[in-house]
C-alpha positions in Angstrom: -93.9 6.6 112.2 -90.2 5.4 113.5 -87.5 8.0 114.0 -83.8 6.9 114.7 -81.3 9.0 115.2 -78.4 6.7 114.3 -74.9 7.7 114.8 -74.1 7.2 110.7 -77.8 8.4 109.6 -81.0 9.8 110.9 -83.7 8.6 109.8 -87.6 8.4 109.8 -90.3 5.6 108.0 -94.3 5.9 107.9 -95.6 2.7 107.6 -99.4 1.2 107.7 -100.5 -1.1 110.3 -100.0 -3.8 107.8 -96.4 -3.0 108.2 -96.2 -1.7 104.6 -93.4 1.0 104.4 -95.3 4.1 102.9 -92.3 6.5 103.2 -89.1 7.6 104.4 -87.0 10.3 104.7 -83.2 10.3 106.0 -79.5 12.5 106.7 -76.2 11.5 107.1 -74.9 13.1 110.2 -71.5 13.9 110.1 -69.0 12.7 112.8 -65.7 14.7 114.1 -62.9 12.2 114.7 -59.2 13.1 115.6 -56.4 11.2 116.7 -56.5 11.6 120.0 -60.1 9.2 119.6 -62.8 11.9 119.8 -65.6 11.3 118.0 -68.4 14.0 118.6 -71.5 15.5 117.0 -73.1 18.9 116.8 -76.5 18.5 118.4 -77.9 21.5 117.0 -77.3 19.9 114.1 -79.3 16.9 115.0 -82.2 18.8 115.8 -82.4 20.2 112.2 -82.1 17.4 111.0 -84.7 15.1 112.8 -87.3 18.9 112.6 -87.0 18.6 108.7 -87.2 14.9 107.9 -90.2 14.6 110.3 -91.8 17.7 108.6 -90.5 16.7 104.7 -92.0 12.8 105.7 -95.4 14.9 107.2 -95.7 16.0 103.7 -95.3 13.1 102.0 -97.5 11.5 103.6 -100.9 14.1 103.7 -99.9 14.3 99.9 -100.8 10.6 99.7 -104.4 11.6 102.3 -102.7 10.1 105.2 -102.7 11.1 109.0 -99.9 10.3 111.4 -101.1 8.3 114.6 -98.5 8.1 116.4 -94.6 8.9 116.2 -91.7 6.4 117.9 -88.6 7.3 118.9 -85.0 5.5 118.5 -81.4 6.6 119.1 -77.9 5.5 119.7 -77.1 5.0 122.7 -73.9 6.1 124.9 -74.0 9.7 124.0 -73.3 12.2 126.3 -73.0 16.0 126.4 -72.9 19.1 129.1 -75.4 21.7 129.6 -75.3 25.0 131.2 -78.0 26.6 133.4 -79.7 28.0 130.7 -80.1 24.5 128.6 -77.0 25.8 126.0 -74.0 23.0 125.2 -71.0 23.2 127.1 -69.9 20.6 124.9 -70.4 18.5 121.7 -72.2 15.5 122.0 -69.8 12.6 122.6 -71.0 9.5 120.9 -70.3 5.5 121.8 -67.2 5.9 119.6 -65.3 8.3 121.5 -62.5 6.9 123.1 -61.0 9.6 125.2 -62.4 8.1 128.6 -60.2 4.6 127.6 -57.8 5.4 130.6 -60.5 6.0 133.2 -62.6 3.0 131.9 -59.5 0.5 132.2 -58.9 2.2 135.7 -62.9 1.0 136.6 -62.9 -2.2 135.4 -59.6 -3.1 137.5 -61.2 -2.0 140.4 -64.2 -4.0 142.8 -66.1 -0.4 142.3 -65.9 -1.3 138.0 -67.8 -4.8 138.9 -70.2 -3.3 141.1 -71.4 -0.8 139.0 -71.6 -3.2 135.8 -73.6 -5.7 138.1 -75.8 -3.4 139.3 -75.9 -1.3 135.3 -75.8 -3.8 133.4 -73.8 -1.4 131.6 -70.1 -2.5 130.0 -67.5 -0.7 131.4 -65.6 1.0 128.4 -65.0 4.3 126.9 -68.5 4.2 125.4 -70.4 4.2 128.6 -71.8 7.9 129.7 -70.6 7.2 133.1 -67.3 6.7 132.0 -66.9 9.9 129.8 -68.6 12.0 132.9 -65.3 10.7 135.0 -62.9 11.8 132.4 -64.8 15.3 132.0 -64.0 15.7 135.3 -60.4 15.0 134.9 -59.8 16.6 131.5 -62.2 19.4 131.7 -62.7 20.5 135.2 -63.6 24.1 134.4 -66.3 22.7 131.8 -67.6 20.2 134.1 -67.8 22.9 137.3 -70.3 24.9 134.8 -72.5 22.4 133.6 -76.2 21.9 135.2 -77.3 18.9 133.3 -75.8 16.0 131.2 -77.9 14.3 128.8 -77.5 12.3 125.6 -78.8 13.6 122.2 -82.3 11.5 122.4 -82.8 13.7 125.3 -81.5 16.8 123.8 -84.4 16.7 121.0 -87.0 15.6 123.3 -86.4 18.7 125.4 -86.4 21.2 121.9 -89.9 20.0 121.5 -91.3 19.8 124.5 -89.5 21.8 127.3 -88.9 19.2 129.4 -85.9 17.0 130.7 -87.2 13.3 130.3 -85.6 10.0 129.2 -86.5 6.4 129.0 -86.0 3.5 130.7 -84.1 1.5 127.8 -82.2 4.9 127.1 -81.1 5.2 131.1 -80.0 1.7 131.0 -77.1 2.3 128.7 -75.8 5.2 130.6 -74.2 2.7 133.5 -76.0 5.2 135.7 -79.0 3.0 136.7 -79.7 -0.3 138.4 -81.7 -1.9 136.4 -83.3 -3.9 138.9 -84.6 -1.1 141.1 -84.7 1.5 137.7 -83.3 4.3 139.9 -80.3 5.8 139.5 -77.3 4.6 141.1 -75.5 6.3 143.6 -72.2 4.5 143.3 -72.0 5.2 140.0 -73.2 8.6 140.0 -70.3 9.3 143.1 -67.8 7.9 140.6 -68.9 10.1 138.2 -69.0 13.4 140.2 -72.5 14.3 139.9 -76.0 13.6 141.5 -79.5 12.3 140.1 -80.7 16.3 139.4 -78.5 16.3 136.9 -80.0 13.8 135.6 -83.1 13.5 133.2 -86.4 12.6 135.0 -87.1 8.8 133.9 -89.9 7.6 132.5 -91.1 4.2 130.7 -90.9 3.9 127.0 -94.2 4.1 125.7 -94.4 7.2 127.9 -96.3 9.6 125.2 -96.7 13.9 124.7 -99.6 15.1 122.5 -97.8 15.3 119.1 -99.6 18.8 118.8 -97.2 20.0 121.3 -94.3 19.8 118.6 -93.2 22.6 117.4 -94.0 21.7 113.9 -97.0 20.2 114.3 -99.1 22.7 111.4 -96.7 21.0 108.8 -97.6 17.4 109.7 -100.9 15.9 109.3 -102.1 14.5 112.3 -104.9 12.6 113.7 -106.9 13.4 116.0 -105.2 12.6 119.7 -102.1 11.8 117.8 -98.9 10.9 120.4 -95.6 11.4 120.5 -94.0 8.3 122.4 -90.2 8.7 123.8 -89.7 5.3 122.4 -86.6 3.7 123.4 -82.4 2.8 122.0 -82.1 1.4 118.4 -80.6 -1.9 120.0 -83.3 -3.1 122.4 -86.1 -1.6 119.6 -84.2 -3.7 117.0 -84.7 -6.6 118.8 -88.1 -6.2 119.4 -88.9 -5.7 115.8 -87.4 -9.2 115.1 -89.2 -10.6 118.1 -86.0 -11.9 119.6 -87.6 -11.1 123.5 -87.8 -14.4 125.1 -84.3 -16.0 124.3 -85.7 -18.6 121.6 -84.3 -16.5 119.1 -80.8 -14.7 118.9 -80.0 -12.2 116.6 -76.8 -11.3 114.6 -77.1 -7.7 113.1 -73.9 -7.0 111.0 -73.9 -3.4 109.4 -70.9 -1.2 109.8 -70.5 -2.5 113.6 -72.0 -6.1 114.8 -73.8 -7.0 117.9 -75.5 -10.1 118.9 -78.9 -9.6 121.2 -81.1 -12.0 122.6 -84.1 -11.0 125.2 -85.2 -12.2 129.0 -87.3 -11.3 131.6 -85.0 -10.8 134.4 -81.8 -8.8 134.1 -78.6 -10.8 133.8 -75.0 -9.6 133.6 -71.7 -11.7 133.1 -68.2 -10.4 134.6 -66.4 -12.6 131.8 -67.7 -11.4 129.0 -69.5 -8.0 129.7 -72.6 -8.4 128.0 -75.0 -5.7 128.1 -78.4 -5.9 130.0 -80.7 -3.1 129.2 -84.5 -2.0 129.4 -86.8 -3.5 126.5 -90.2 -2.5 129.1 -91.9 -2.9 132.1 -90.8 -6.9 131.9 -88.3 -7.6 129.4 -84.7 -7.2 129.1 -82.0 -7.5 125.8 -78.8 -9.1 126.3 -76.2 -9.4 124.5 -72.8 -7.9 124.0 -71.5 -5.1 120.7 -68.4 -5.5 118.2 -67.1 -2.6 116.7 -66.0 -5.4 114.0 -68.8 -5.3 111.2 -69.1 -4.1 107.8 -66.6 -1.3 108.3 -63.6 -4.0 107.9 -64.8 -4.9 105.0 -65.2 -1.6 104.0 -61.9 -0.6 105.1 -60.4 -3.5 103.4 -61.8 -2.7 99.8 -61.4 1.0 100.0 -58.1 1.4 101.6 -55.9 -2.3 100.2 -57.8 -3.6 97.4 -59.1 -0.4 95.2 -57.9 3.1 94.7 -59.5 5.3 96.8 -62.9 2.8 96.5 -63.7 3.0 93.2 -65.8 0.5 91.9 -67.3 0.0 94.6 -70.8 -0.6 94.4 -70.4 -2.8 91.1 -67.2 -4.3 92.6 -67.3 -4.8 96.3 -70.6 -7.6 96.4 -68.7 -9.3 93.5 -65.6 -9.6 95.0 -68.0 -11.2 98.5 -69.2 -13.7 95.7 -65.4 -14.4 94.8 -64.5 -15.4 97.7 -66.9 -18.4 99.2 -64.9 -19.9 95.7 -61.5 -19.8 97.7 -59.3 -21.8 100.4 -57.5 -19.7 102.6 -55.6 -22.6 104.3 -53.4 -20.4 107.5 -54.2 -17.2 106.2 -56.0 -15.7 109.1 -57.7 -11.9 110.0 -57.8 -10.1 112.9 -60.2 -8.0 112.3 -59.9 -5.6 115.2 -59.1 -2.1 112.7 -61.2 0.0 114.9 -60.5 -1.1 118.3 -62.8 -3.6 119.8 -65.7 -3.3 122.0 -67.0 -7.6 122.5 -65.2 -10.3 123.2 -61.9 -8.4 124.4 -62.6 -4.7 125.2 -59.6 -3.1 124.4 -60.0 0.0 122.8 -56.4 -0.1 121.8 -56.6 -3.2 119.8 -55.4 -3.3 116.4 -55.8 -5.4 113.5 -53.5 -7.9 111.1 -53.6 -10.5 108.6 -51.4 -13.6 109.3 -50.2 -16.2 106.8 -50.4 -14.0 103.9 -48.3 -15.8 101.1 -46.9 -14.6 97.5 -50.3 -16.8 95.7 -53.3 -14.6 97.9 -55.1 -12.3 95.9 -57.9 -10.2 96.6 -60.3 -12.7 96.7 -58.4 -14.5 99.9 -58.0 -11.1 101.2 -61.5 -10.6 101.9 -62.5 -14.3 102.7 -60.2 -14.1 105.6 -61.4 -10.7 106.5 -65.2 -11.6 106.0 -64.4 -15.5 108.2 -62.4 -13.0 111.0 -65.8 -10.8 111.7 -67.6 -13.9 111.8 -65.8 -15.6 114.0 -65.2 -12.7 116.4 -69.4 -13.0 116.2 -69.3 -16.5 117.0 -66.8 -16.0 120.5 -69.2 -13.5 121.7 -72.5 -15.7 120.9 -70.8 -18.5 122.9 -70.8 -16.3 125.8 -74.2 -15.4 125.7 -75.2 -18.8 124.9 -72.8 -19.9 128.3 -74.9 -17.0 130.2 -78.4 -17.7 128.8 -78.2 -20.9 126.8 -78.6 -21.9 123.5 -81.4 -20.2 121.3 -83.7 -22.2 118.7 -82.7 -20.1 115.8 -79.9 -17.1 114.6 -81.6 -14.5 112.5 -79.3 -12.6 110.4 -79.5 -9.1 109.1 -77.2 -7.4 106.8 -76.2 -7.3 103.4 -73.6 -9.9 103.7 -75.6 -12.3 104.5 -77.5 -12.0 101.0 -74.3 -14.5 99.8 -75.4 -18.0 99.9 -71.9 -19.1 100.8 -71.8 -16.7 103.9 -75.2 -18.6 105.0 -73.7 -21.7 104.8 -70.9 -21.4 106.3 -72.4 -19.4 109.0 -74.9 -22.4 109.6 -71.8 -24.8 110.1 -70.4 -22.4 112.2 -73.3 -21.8 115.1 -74.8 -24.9 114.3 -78.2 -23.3 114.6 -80.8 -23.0 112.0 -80.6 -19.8 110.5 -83.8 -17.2 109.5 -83.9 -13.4 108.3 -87.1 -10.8 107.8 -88.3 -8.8 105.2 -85.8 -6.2 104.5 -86.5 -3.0 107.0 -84.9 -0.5 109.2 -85.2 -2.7 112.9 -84.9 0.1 115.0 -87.8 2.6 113.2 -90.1 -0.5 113.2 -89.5 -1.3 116.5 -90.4 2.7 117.4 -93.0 2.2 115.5 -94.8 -1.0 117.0 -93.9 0.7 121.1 -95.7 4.0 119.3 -98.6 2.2 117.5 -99.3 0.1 120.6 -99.3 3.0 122.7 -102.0 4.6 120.7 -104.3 1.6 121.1 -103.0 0.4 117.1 -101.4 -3.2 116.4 -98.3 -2.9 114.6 -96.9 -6.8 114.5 -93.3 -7.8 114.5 -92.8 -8.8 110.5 -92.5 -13.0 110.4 -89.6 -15.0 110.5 -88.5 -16.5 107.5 -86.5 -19.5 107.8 -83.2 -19.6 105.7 -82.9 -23.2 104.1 -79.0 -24.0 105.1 -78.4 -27.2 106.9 -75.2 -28.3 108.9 -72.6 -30.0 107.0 -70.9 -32.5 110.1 -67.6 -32.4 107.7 -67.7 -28.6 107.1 -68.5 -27.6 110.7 -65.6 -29.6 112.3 -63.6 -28.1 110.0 -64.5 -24.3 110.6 -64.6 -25.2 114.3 -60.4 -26.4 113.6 -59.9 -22.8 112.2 -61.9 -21.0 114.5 -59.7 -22.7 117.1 -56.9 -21.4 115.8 -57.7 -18.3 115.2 -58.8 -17.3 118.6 -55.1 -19.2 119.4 -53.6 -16.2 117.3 -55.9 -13.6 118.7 -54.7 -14.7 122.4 -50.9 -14.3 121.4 -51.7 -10.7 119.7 -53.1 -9.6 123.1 
């Protein structure tokens, strides 16, 4: 079994060591946003949540004369919140969206201290990063800060309501911008910018590091074999990657749901002080690189729901149709910036905003979202050539995401990296992924699903002339910044 506990969803899949999906359960968590940029979570809240779906999928499954082997953990990484001495909250959890800390992360990044401790983290300095949000704790919340005994992320929050103790992984750690990843200790730069020291910190441990699933406090509801484990797994990024088996830099992946991010793998670490790609933990000998956009699916969504609809009506009938409608259109100088939510990759600027330019009197909805849907992708493509400046270029893209089920978004996508292009079978990345670390770790093969190569060839013709508008678009992009 695979549990992630996403920042949108939690959620849990049983699968066979065939890979078969047998079952799955899952929860929307809910997210508190204001306008200041908070965006926290309740992690009591959490823990019901991941305690019930593990318990309602247990059932599921003995109902169907099946025994769990082993159980994988995955979570979204960046989150943060304050303990007490007695293990209570002093605070919601603080996810990767929050940006409160965007004042002390500029302050970092202007300084030599800021490159230092991304070199040495591998870590992006920005709002999103734990060791950011400790510094503005500090400075917002010095009387909340002075109580707290402990800071951990959520991951580490459940792990500790099952077992009683304070452990997180290596891949976890890594996205904290608290640890070198070359030595995998903590980092005492970063942890005297931040105010606190390593014991209040979780103890680290390697991600197929495992705890007798009969220690759970749940254990009588599920059914479990015999020496079944419990393995802390790792983030849903670098797991992710390691379902689709992009570990050795042959293969770079471009995962588009309601944020993007592009990953490839290595097996040393590897930073970049132009672009401020991320390096974290896979294991013991691998690394994932690669850098995350908060400019995915959630333009789109934006776009239909709030411009082209009425309070998104329509929208599951309408929204892939309108997709369709627009690989049938020229949009000529009408251009997207699709920066609605701030961005993370290429420009990390939380403040960002976004706009459509060379809207004229003949666009209609169809050109509305062509531009918007051209303006992620080419935001995607910026930060792939930075990887592929840092690492060089891979063999293959493999997509994932609904938008690329439109065969015009595959070819023009194609002409646009100019690399062949591939997808897998249709599954949750970051469950798998838990999954394979968890099944491996209990002596099991679980195998990374196949590649399945996307016939899309490069048009010469059509690439040049993508390449003119991506040009330009980055042109308008520099003059908006």
């Amino acid at each position: 079994m695979g549990l992630d506990m996403g920042t949108t969803s939690l959620k849990v899949v049983a699968y066979t060591l065939a890979g078969e999906e047998l079952a799955s359960r899952s929860t929307l968590m809910e997210t508190h946003t204001d306008l200041d940029g908070q965006a926290v979570q309740n992690p009591a809240a959490i823990v019901q949540a991941a305690n019930e779906a593990l318990t309602q999928l247990g059932a599921d499954l003995a109902a169907q004369d099946y025994v769990i082997a082993a159980i994988g953990l995955s979570a979204a990484m960046h989150s943060l919140m304050a303990l007490d001495d007695q293990n209570h909250p002093l605070t919601p959890a603080m996810t990767w969206m929050d940006a409160r800390p965007h004042a002390q992360a500029q302050a970092l990044w202007q300084s030599d201290l800021g490159k230092d401790v991304y070199r040495h983290t591998g870590t992006p300095v920005h709002a999103m990063a734990p060791v950011v949000k400790l510094a503005w704790l500090r400075l917002s919340q010095p009387e909340v800060f002075a109580q707290a005994k402990r800071f951990v992320s959520i991951k580490e929050y459940v792990w500790h309501s099952w077992f009683g103790t304070w452990e997180v992984d290596f891949a976890m750690a890594s996205a904290t911008g608290l640890l070198d990843v070359t030595t995998r200790t903590w980092y005492e730069p970063a942890l005297a910018y931040a105010g606190i020291r390593s014991t209040a910190l979780s103890t680290l441990v390697p991600v197929n590091f495992a705890r007798p699933a009969s220690d759970l406090p749940f254990a009588h509801a599920l059914p479990l074999a015999d020496g079944a484990l419990c393995v802390i797994g790792g983030s849903d990024g670098v797991l992710a990657s390691l379902a689709a088996g992009a570990t050795d830099g042959r293969v770079m992946v471009l995962t588009l749901g309601t944020s993007l991010a592009l990953r490839t793998g290595h097996t040393e670490p590897s930073t970049d002080i132009e672009s401020r790609s991320f390096c974290y933990i896979l294991d013991d000998h691998r690394f994932i690189l690669g850098s995350p956009s908060n400019s995915g699916g959630v333009v789109l969504d934006w776009l239909y729901r709030n411009v082209l609809s009425e309070d998104g009506e329509g929208f599951a009938e309408r929204f892939p149709t309108l997709c369709a409608e627009a690989g049938s259109v020229e949009v000529d100088g009408l251009y997207c910036i699709p920066y609605i939510t701030g961005e993370r990759a290429p420009i990390w600027d939380e403040t960002s905003s976004a706009a459509f330019v060379g809207l004229k009197v003949y666009h209609r909805q169809p050109h509305l979202m062509r531009a918007a849907i051209e303006g992620v992708l080419f935001n995607a493509y910026w930060i792939a050539q930075q990887l592929m400046k840092q690492r060089g270029k891979p063999d293959r893209l493999l997509v994932s995401g609904k938008l690329f089920q439109q065969s015009w978004v595959l070819a023009w996508i194609a002409n646009l990296f100019e690399l062949p292009l591939a997808t897998q079978a249709d599954m949750d990345g970051a469950t798998y992924g838990a999954a394979m670390l968890a099944a491996r770790r209990a002596g099991l093969a679980l195998a990374a699903p196949p590649l399945q190569p996307l016939s899309t060839k490069v048009d010469a013709e059509a690439a040049e002339k993508i390449h003119r508008r991506y040009r330009q678009w980055r042109e308008l992009v520099r003059k908006r910044s």
